[in-house]
KEVO-903889 format. One record per residue (C-alpha): y negated, z negated, x negated; residue in one letter. Coordinates in pm, whole numbers, padded with zeros to 5 digits, always signed. Each point is the difference from the previous one (the first is absolute). Layout:
<atoms>
YZXA/...
</atoms>
This chain:
<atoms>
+02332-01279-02191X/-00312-00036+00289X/-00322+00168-00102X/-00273+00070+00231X/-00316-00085+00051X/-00111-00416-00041X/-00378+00001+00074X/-00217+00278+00234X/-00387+00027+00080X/-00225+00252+00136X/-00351+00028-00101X/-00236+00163+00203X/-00335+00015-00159X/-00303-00154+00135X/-00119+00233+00259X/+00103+00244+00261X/-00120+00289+00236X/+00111+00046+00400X/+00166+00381-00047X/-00091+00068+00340X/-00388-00066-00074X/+00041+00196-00251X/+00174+00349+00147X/-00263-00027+00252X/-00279-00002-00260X/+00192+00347-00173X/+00049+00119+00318X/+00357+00020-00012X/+00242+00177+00274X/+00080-00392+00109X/+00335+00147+00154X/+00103+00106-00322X/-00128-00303-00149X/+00199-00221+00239X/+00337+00124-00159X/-00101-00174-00362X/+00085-00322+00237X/-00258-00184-00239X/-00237-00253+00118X/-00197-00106-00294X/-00010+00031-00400X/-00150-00191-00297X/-00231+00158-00242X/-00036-00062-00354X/-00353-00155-00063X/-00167+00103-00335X/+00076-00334-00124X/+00383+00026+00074X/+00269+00209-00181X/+00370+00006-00064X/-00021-00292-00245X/-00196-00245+00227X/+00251+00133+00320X/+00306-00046-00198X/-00086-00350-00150X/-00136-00099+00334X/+00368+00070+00137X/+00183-00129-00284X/-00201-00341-00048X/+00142-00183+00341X/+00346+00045-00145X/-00062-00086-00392X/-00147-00321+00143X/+00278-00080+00176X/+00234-00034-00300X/+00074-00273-00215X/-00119+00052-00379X/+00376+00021-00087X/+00048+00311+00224X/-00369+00098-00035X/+00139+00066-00360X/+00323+00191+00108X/-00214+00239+00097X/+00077+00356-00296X/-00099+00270+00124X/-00350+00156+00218X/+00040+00283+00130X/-00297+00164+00153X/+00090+00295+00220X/-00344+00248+00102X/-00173+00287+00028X/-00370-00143+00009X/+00021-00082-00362X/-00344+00030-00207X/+00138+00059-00327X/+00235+00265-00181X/+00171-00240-00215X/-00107-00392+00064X/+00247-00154+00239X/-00141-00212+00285X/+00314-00153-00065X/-00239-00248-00297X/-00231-00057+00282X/+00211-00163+00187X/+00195-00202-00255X/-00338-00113-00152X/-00167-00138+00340X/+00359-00115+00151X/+00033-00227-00341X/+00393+00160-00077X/+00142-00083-00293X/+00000+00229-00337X/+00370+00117-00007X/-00028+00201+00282X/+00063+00422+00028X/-00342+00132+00133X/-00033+00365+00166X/-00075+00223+00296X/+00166+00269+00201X/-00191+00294+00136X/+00222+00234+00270X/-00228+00018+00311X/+00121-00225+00324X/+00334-00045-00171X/-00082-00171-00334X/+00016-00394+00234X/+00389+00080+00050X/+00052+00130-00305X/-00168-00324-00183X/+00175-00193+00240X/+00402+00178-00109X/-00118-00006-00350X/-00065-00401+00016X/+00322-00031+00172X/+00183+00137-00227X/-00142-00198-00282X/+00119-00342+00195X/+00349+00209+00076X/+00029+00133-00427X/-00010-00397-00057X/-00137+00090-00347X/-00210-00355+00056X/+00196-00193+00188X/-00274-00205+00321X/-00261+00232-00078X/-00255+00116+00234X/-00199+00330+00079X/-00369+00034+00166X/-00014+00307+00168X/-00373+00083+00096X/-00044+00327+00197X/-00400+00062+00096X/-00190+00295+00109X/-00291+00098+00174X/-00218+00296+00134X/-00350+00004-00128X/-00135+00293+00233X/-00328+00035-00195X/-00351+00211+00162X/-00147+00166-00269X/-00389+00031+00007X/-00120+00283+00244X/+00358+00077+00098X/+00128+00009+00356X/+00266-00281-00002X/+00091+00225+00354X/+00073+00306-00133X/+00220-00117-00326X/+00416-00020+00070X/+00046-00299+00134X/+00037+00056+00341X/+00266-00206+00134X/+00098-00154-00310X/-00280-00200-00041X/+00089-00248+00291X/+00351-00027-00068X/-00100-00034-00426X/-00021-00393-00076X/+00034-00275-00254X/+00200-00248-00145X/+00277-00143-00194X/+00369-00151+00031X/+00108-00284-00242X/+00366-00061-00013X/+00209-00282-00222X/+00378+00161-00086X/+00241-00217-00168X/+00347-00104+00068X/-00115-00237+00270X/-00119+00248+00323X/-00072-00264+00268X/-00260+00270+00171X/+00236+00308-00069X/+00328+00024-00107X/+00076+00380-00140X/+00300+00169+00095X/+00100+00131-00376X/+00124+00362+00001X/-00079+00062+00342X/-00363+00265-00106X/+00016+00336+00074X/-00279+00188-00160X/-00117+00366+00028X/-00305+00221-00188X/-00092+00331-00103X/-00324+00184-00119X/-00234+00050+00291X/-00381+00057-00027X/-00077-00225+00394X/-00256-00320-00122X/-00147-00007-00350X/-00279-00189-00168X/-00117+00317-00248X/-00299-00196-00096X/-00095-00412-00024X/-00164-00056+00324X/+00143+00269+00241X/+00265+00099+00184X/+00106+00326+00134X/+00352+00219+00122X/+00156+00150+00292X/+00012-00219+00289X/+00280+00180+00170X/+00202+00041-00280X/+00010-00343-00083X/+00118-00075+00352X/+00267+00226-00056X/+00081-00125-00335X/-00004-00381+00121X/+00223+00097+00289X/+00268+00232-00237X/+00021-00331-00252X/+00077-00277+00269X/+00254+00192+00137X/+00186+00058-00319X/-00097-00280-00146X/+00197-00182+00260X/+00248+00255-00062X/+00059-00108-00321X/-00014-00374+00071X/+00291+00084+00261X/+00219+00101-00287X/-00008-00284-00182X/+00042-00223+00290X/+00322+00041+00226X/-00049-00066+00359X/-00344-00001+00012X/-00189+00064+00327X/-00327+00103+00054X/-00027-00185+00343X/+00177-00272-00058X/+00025-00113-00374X/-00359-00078-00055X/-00200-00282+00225X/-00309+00135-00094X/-00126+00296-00174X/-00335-00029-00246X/-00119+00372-00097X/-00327+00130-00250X/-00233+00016+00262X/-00291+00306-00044X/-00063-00062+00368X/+00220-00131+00296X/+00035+00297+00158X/+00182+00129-00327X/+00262-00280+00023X/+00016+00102+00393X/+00134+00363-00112X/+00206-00121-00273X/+00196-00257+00143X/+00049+00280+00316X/+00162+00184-00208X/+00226-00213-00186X/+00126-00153+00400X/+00040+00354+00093X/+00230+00151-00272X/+00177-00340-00028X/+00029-00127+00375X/+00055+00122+00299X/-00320-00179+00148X/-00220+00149+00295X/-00390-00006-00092X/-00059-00300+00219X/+00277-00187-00204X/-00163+00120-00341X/-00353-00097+00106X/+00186-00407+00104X/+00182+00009-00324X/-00342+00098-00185X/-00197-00282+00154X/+00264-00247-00087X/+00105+00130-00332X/-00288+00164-00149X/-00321-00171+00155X/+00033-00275-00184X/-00067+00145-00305X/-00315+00181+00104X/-00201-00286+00128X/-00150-00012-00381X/-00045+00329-00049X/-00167+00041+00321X/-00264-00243-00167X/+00007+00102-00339X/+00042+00375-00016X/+00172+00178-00254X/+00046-00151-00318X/+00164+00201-00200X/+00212-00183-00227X/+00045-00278+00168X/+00087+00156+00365X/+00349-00068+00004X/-00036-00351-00093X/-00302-00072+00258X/+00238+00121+00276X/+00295-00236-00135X/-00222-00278+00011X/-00129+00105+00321X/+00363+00017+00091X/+00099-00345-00158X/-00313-00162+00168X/+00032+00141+00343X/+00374+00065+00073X/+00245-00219+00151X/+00221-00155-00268X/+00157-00345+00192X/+00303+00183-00108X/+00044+00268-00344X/-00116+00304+00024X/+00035+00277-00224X/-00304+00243-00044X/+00039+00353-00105X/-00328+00123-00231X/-00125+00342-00065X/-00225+00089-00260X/-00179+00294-00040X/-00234+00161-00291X/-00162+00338+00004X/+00086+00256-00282X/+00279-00158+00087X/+00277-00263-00003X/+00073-00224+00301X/+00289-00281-00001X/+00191-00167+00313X/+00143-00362-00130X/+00063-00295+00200X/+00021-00381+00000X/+00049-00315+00209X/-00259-00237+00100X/+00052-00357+00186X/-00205-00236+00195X/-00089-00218-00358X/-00104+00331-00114X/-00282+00072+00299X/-00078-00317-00048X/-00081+00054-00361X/-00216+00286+00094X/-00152-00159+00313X/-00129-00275-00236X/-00252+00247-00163X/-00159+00054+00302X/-00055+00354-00067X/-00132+00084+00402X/-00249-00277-00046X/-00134+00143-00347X/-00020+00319+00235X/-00202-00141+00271X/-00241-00165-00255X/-00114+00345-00197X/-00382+00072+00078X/-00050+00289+00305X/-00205+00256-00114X/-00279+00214+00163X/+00018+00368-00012X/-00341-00047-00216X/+00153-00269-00239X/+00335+00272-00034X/-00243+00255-00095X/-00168-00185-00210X/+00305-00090-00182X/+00086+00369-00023X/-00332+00076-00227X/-00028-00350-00176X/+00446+00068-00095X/-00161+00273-00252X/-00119-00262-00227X/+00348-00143-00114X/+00162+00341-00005X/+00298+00103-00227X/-00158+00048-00329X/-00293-00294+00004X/-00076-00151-00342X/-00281-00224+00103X/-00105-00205+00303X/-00116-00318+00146X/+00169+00039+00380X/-00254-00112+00288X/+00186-00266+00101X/-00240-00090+00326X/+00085+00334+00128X/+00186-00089+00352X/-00052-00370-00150X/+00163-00132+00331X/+00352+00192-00091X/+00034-00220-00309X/+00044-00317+00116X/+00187+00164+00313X/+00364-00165-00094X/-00145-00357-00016X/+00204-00038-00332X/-00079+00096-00332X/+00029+00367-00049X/+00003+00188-00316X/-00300+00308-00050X/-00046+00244-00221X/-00394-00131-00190X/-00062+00247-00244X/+00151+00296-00211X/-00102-00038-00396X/+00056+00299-00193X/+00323+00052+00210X/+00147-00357+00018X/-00016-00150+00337X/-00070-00354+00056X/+00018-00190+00279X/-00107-00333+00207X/+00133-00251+00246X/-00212-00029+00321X/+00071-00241+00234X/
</atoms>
C-alpha cells in the first residue's frame, strides 16, 4: 500500500524582520552571528497566533479539494508547542473555520520540534491500519516565538541572545492519505532515537530557556543514531548515495552544517571540500525556507521538506532522507520519494511568493510588537485586539487572510481580511 503525503503548504505569517538589522541593533559578535546562516525571520503580530498560522497554511489545500474528498478528510491533528490552553485543542479551531465535516478525530500533540513528524507517522499509520478504508488525515504543525518586553525591562539584558534572530514563526499543513502525489513514504524505513535530557524547555507559557551547548550536543548524538537505527532496518543503505536530497529540523543552518559533517565523516570517506559540494547540493535545498522563516519549532522538519520539494531538482525521483529532532528529547530519521508531479504540486502554492509578500518591519515597529505581544499573552480572558496596529501587514498577502479579532472570556474569534 502507498501512503505519503497528498497536499503541502507553508504559511509564513504576515510580517518579517532582516536578522542582520537586527544583530546589529543587539550588538551582536556578527562573526558569530554569521554561522546561524539566517537571513531574515517572521514575527508573530499581536493579531496572529497558531490558529490563524495554521489555518492560513491549511486553507490553500482544503480549497483545492472536491467536496467528496473535502469530506474524506477524519482526522486533525494539530502538532505545537505555542498552544494557549491546557486542555482545548486548536485542533476545533481549525475544523470550525476550515468547514470539516463532524465525524472527524480532533486533537493535538505537544513534544517540542518533534511533535510535526510525529503527527505526520501517526496520520500515516491511520491511512496504513486501513481501519476506514480512503480516509484522509490533516496534519497541522504551527508554532511561533512571541519574545515579549516587559514594561521597564531591558529587552538587552534578558536570554535571548542569539536565539532571538534565529526564533521565528509559522506553520506546515500536510494532506496524508493513500494517494502521496507530493511525497511518497518509504514504510518501515524510520529510525528513531530519545532519552531524558534537560537542553530547550518552555518551563513557563511565553518563554523559553536551556543549555545552548548541550542541545548542540544532544541534536548532534540523536542524528547520528538516529540514522543508525534507520540503517538497520534498511539493507544497503548509503549515506552518500541513497538519498538525493536530505531535509533536516533546522534551529539554524549552521546546525545542519555540523550535523550533516558528521554523518559524511563517520559514513564516507569524503575530504572536507567534497562534504561542503555534497552539502550545497544535498542539504541547501532544504534551508532556503528556514533561512527566511527561522525556527519553527514543530513544523521545522516539514518547512525544510518543502523547501526541499520546492527547490530541488526532481526531472528524475529522488529520494529524501528527513531528520527530526525535539528537545527533552526524541529525534526520528525516515525517508520518502518525491517526483517532478510532486514539486509541481508544491510549486503551485507559491510558497516563495507568499514569502516575498510579508510586510518588512522597522526595528521600531519590531519593538513595538515586542511590548504591544503582552496584550494577547498565554492566559488572556478578555480583549478587543488593535487590529490597525502595523495596519499595512494585514492586507500584506493580497488575499484574504485569517486574524485573530478578539479573545471573549477565553474563546478566540476570528475575521477574514482581505
Amino acid at each position: 500500500m502507498t501512503v505519503g503525503i497528498e497536499a503541502l503548504n507553508v504559511y509564513a505569517g504576515a510580517a518579517s524582520l532582516d536578522v542582520f538589522k537586527l544583530a546589529e541593533y543587539r550588538e551582536l559578535d556578527m562573526t558569530r552571528f554569521q554561522n546561524l546562516l539566517m537571513r531574515e525571520k517572521s514575527v508573530a503580530l499581536p493579531y496572529e497566533d497558531p490558529v490563524t498560522y495554521g489555518i492560513n497554511a491549511a486553507k490553500p489545500i482544503i480549497d483545492a479539494l472536491s467536496e467528496e474528498d473535502r469530506n474524506k478528510i477524519e482526522m486533525v491533528i494539530t502538532c505545537t508547542e505555542s498552544s494557549f490552553d491546557f486542555s482545548k485543542s486548536m485542533s476545533t479551531y481549525f475544523h470550525k473555520y476550515l468547514g470539516l465535516k463532524n465525524n472527524c478525530r480532533l486533537f493535538e500533540l505537544k513534544n517540542a520540534c518533534y511533535s510535526g513528524v510525529a503527527g505526520l507517522q501517526m496520520a500515516i499509520n491511520f491511512i496504513l491500519s486501513k481501519t476506514s478504508p480512503g480516509a484522509k488525515a490533516l496534519v497541522i504543525a504551527t508554532d511561533l516565538s512571541r519574545f515579549i518586553m516587559e514594561e521597564g525591562g531591558d529587552q538587552h539584558a534578558a536570554d535571548w541572545s542569539f536565539a532571538e534572530p534565529s526564533s521565528g514563526a509559522g506553520a506546515v499543513a500536510v494532506l496524508v492519505s493513500d494517494q502521496p502525489r507530493v511525497f511518497q513514504i518509504d514504510v518501515g524505513a524510520n529510525g528513531y532515537y530519545g532519552y531524558e535530557v534537560m537542553d530547550t524547555c518552555r518551563p513557563t507559557a511565553d518563554s523559553e530557556t536551556g543549555d545552548s551547548d548541550l542541545s548542540l550536543l544532544s541534536y548532534l548524538d540523536c542524528c547520528e543514531n538516529a540514522f543508525k537505527e534507520y540503517q538497520k532496518r534498511v539493507a544497503g543503505v548509503d549515506y552518500a548515495t541513497t538519498f538525493g536530497f536530505l531535509a533536516f529540523h533546522t534551529p539554524f543552518g549552521g546546525m545542519i552544517k555540523g550535523a550533516h559533517r558528521n554523518l559524511m565523516r563517520r559514513n564516507t570517506k569524503f575530504n572536507a571540500a567534497d562534504i561542503e559540494k555534497d552539502f550545497e547540493r544535498r542539504a541547501l535545498p532544504g534551508l532556503n525556507y528556514c533561512q527566511r522563516l527561522g525556527n519553527i519549532m514543530g513544523a521545522t522538519a516539514m518547512l525544510s521538506l518543502a523547501s526541499t520539494i520546492d527547490n530541488g531538482d526532481f526531472r528524475e525521483p529522488q529520494r529524501i532522507g528527513v531528520f527530526s529532532y525535539g528537545s527533552g528529547c526524541c529525534s526520528e530519521f525516515f525517508s520518502g520519494v518525491t517526483t517532478a508531479e510532486g514539486q509541481g504540486i508544491v510549486r503551485s502554492m507559491k510558497i516563495g511568493e507568499q514569502l516575498d509578500r510579508r510586510y518588512r518591519l522597522s526595528i521600531d515597529e519590531y519593538r513595538q510588537i515586542l511590548s504591544q505581544s503582552r496584550s494577547v499573552r498565554f492566559g488572556t480572558r478578555n480583549i478587543d485586539v488593535d487590529g490597525s496596529f502595523v495596519k499595512a501587514a494585514r492586507k500584506a498577502q493580497g488575499r484574504p487572510t485569517l486574524f485573530l479579532s478578539r479573545i471573549s472570556d477565553y474563546h478566540r474569534e476570528y475575521e477574514w481580511v482581505s
